[in-house]
C-alpha positions in Angstrom: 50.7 8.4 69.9 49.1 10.0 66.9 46.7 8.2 64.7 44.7 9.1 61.4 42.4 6.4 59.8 44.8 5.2 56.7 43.5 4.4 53.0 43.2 7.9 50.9 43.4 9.9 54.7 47.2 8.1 55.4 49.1 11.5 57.2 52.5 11.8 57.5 53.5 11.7 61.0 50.6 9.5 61.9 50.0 5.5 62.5 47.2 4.6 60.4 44.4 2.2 62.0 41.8 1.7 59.6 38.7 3.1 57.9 35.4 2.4 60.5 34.5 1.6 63.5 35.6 -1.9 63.6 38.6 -1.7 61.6 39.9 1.4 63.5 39.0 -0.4 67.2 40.6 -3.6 66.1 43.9 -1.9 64.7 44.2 0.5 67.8 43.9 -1.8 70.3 46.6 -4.0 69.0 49.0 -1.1 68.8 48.3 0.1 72.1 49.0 -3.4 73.6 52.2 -3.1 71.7 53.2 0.7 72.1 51.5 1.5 75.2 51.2 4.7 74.5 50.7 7.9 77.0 47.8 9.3 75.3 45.8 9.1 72.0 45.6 11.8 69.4 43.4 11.3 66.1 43.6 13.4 63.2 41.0 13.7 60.7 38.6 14.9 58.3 34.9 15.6 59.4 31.6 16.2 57.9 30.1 18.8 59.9 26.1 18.8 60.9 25.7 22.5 59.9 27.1 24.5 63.2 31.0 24.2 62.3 31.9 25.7 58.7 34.1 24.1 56.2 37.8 23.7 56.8 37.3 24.9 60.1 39.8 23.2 62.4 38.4 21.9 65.6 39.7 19.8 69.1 37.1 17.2 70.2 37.3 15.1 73.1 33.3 13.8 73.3 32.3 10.8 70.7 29.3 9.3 70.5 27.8 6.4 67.8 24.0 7.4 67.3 22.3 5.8 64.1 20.4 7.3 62.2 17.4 4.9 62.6 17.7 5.8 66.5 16.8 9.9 65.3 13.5 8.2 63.4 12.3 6.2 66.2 13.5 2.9 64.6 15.6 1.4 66.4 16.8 1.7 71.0 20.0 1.0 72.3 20.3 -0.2 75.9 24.3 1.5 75.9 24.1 4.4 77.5 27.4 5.9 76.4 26.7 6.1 72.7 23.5 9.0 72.7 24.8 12.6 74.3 23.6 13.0 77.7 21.9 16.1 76.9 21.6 19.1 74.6 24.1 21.5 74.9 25.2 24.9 73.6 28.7 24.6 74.9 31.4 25.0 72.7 32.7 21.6 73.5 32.3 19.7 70.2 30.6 16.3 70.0 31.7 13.8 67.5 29.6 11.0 66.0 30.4 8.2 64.3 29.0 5.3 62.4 30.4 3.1 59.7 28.1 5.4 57.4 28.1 9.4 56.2 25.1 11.0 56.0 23.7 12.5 53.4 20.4 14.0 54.6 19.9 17.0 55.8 16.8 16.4 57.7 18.8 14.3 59.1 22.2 16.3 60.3 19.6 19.2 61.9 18.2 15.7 64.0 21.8 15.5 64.8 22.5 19.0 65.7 19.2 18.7 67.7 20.5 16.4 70.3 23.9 18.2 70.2 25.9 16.5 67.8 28.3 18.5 65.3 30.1 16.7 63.4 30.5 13.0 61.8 33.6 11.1 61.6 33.7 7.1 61.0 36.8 6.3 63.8 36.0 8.4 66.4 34.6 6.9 68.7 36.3 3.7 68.4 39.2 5.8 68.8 37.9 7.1 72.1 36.4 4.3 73.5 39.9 2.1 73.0 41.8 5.0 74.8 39.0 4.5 77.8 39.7 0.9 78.4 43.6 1.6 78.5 42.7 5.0 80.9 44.5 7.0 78.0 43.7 10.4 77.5 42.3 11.5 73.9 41.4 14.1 71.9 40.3 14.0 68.4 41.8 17.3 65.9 40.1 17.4 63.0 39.5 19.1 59.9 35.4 19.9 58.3 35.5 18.7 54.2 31.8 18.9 54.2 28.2 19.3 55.3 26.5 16.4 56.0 23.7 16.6 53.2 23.5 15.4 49.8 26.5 16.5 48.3 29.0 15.3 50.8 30.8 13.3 49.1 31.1 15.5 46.3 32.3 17.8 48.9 34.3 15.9 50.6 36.2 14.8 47.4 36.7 18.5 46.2 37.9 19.9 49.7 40.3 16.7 50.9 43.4 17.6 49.4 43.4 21.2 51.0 42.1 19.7 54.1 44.7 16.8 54.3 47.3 19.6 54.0 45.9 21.4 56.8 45.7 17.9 59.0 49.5 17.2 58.2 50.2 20.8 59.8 48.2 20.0 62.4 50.3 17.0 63.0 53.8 19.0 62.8 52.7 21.0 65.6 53.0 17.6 67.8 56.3 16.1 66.3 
């Protein structure tokens, strides 16, 4: 089954579930218990930490939820599974999300410091849904913008040309 988040990122070809982390998990999990499908495929935009250039088109199977307030010492989590494991070089991509995008740049080289790349708002709801149905998953998505303080304004200007490139993405799988 092939999901996209919905609202202004609705893709032809794909069931939107929702903008988020609890919108997207809530949605998801309903349609799996009703389509029980094989596997999960997301498609969508991403803001990237700095590593992945702009409307570069990128697989991710990794998704982790690590705050912002975790990177500045504010704040612990006893749930292992949202921080990466360790740093890596690999060229296996690690998604974050949070119901947030940032806009610091301090902050997205934290990021990229414990081996995140890029930030996207469903992902790991996405991936953690397909784990409790023991679905396979894989997130394609699209980079609109760096994570800094234009990246909305960037994500604005660029998510037309990317939402084309996401629909093509989907075509290949239909």
């Amino acid at each position: 089954m092939i999901v996209c988040a919905g609202q202004n990122e609705t893709i032809k070809g794909a069931t939107p579930i929702g903008v988020g982390l609890i919108q997207s998990a809530i949605s998801l999990t309903k349609l799996c218990i009703k389509k029980r499908p094989k596997e999960l495929i997301f498609v969508g935009s991403a803001g990237s930490y700095g590593r992945i250039p702009l409307f570069e088109s990128v697989t991710a199977f990794e998704a982790y939820s690590v705050d912002i307030s975790y990177l500045d010492d504010l704040a612990y989590t006893p749930l292992k599974e949202l921080i990466p494991a360790n740093v890596s070089c690999e060229t296996n991509i690690k998604v974050n999300s949070s119901n947030y995008i940032t806009t610091s740049k301090l902050h997205a080289k934290k990021f990229l410091d414990i081996g995140l790349d890029l930030e996207n708002m469903e992902f790991f709801s996405v991936v953690s849904v397909a784990k409790s149905f023991g679905l396979s998953v894989k997130g394609e998505f699209v980079v609109t913008n760096y994570c800094d303080e234009n990246a909305h304004k960037e994500f604005m200007t660029h998510h037309a040309k990317a939402k084309k490139m996401m629909e093509d993405i989907v075509a290949r799988y239909v």
